[in-house]
C-alpha positions as CSV (number, residue, x, y, z in Angstrom):
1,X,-18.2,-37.5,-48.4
2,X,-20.8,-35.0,-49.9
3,X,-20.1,-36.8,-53.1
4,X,-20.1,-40.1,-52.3
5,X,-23.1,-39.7,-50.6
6,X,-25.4,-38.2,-53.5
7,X,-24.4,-39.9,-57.1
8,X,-25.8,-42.4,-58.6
9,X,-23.2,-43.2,-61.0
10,X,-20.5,-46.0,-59.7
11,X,-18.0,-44.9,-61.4
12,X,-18.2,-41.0,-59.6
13,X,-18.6,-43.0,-56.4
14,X,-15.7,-45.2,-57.0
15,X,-13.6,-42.0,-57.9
16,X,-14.7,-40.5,-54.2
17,X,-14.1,-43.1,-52.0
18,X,-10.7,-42.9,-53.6
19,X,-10.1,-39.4,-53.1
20,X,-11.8,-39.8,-48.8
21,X,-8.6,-42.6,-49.2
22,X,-6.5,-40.5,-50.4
23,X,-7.3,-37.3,-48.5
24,X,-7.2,-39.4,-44.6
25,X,-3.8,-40.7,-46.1
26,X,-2.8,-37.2,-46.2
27,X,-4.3,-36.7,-42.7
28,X,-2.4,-39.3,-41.0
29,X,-5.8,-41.5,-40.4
30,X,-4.1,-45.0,-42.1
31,X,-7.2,-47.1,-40.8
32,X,-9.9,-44.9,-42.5
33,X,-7.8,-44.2,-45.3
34,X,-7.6,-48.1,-46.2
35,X,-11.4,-48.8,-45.2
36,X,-12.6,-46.5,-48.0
37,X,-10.1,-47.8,-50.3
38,X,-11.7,-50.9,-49.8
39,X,-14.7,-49.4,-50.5
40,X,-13.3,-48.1,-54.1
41,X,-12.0,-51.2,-54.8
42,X,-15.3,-53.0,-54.1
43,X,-17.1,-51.1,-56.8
44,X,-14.6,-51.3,-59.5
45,X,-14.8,-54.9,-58.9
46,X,-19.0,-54.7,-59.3
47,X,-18.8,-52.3,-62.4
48,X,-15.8,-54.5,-63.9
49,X,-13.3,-51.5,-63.6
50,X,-9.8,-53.5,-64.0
51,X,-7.9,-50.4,-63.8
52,X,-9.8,-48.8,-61.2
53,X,-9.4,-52.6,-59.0
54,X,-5.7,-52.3,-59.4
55,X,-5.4,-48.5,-58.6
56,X,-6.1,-50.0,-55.1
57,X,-2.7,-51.9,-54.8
58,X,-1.2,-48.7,-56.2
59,X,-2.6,-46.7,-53.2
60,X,-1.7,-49.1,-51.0
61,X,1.9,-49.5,-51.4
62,X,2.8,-45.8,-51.2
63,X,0.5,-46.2,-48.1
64,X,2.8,-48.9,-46.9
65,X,5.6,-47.1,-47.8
66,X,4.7,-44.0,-46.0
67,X,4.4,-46.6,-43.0
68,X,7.9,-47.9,-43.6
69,X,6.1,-51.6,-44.1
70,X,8.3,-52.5,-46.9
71,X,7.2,-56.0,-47.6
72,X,3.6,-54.8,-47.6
73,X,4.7,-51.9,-50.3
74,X,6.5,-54.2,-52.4
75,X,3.1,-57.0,-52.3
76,X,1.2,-53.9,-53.4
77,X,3.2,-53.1,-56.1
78,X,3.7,-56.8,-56.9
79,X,0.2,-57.2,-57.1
80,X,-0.6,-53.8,-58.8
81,X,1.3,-54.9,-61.7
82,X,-0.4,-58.1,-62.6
83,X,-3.1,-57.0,-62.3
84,X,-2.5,-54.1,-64.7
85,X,-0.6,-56.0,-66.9
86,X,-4.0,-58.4,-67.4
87,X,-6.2,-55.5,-67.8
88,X,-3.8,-53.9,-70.5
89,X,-3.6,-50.6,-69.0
90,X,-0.3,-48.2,-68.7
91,X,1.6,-50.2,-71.7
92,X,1.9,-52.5,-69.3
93,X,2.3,-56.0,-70.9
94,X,3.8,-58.4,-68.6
95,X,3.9,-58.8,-64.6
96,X,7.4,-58.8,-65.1
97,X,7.7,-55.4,-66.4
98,X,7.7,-52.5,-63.5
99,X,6.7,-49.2,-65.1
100,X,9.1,-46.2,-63.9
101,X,6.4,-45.0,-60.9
102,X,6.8,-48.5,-59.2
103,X,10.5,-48.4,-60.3
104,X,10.6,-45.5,-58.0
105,X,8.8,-46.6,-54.9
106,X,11.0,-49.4,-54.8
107,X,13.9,-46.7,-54.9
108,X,13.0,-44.8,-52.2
109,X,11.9,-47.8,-49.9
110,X,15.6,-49.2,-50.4
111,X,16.5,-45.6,-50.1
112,X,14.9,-45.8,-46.6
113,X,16.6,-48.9,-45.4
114,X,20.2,-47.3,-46.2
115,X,20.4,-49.2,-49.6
116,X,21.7,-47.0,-52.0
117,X,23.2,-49.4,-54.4
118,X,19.8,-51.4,-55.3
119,X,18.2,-48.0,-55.1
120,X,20.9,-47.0,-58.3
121,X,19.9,-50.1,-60.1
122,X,16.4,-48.8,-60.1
123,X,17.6,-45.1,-61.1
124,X,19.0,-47.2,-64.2
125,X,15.7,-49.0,-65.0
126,X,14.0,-45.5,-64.8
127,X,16.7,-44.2,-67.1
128,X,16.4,-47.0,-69.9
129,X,12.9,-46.3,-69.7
130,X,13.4,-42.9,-70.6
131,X,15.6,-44.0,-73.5
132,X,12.5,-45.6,-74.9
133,X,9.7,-42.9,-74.2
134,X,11.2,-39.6,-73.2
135,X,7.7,-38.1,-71.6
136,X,8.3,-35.3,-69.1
137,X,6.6,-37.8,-66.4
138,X,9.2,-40.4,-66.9
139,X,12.2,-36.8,-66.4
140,X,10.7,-36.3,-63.1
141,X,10.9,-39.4,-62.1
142,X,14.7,-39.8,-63.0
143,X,15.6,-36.6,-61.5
144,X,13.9,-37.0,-58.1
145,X,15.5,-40.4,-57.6
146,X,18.2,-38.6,-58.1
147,X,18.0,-36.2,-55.8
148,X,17.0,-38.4,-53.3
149,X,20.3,-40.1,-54.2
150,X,22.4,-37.8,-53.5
151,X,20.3,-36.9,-49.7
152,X,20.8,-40.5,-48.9
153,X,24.8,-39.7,-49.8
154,X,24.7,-36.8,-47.9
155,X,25.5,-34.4,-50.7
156,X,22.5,-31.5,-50.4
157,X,23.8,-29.6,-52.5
158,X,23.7,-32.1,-55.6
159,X,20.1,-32.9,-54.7
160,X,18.9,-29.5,-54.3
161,X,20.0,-29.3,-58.0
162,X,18.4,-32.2,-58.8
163,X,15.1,-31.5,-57.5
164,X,15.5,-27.6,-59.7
165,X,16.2,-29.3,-62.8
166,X,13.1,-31.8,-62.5
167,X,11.1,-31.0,-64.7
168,X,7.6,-29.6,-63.3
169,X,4.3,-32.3,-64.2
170,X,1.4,-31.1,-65.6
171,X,-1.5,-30.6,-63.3
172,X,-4.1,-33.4,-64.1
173,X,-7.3,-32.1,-64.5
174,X,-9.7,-33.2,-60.7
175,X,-12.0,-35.7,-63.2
176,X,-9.0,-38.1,-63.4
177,X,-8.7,-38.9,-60.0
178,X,-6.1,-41.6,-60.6
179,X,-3.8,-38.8,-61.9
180,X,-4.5,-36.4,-59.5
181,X,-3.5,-38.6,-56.7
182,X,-0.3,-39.9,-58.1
183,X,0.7,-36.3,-58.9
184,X,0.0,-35.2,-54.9
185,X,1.5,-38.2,-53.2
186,X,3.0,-37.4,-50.3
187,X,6.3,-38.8,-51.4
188,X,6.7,-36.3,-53.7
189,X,6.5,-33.3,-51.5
190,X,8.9,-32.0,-49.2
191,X,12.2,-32.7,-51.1
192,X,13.6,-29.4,-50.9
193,X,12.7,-29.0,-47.2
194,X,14.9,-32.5,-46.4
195,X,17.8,-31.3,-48.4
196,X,18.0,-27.8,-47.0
197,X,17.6,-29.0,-43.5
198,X,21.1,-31.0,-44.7
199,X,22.5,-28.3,-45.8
């Protein structure tokens, strides 16, 4: 708030009302959470941000997710993508194309509903991307799907091992906001907790 109350600069403001987003997301407060994304988005619209305006979809639908408001996730997503795919940014080239991180939330969230099998084919899209570009990023990804596989099949033990061998991110540095609050999601956290309560 301290932030986004004293620079001039858009583009530190932007980053702030995004982290006040992010941070009442982790707090449980949906409504304010959402408001100051708004916010965000609003000035990346103003400063002609593309990325920054479709980093607000991207919020959004783990927001959703979190919510269990699946169709609201997946328009997030949806919308996320086109909108990256016309500004250029994560390689991605067409709305058709679903890089691995939305490859994921659409895992879980069929994960969530008791659909495993769908929630496999996206494990497979995750895995062909990683025949293409084996980044460390893309690892993680496969092997926490995985995991949360093998929860959903009631099989702990294979998850526990499955969250071990994922390999661990780098920590984004706190200037690149967008990274450092895809790399804290909540989704991400409490694997091991889940799978030990199974056990």
């Amino acid at each position: 708030e301290r932030l986004v109350s004293i620079v001039d600069a858009p583009g530190e403001r932007l980053g702030g009302y995004y982290y006040l987003g992010f941070h009442d997301f982790w707090r449980g407060r949906m409504a304010r959470a959402l408001d100051d994304i708004k916010k965000g988005e609003k000035v990346a619209v103003e400063i002609g941000n593309r990325n920054a305006v479709a980093f607000a979809d991207y919020l959004g639908g783990w927001i959703a997710l979190d919510q269990n408001d699946f169709d609201s996730s997946r328009r997030h997503f949806e919308s996320y993508i086109k909108l990256m795919a016309e500004a250029g940014g994560q390689n991605i080239r067409s709305s058709q194309q679903i890089p691995p991180t939305v490859m994921l939330a659409f895992g879980l969230a069929n994960l969530k509903q008791g659909r495993v099998e769908p929630a496999k084919r996206q494990l497979k899209e995750i895995e062909a991307a990683l025949s293409k570009n084996d980044q460390t990023g893309v690892r993680y990804l496969r092997d926490f799907l995985r995991a949360e596989i093998a929860l959903k099949e009631g099989d702990p033990e294979i998850a526990i091992s499955e969250f071990e061998r994922a390999p661990i991110r780098e920590e984004p540095s706190i200037q690149w906001w967008e990274s450092m609050i895809s790399h804290n999601l909540p989704a991400h956290k409490d694997g091991f907790a889940r799978a030990y309560v199974q056990l």
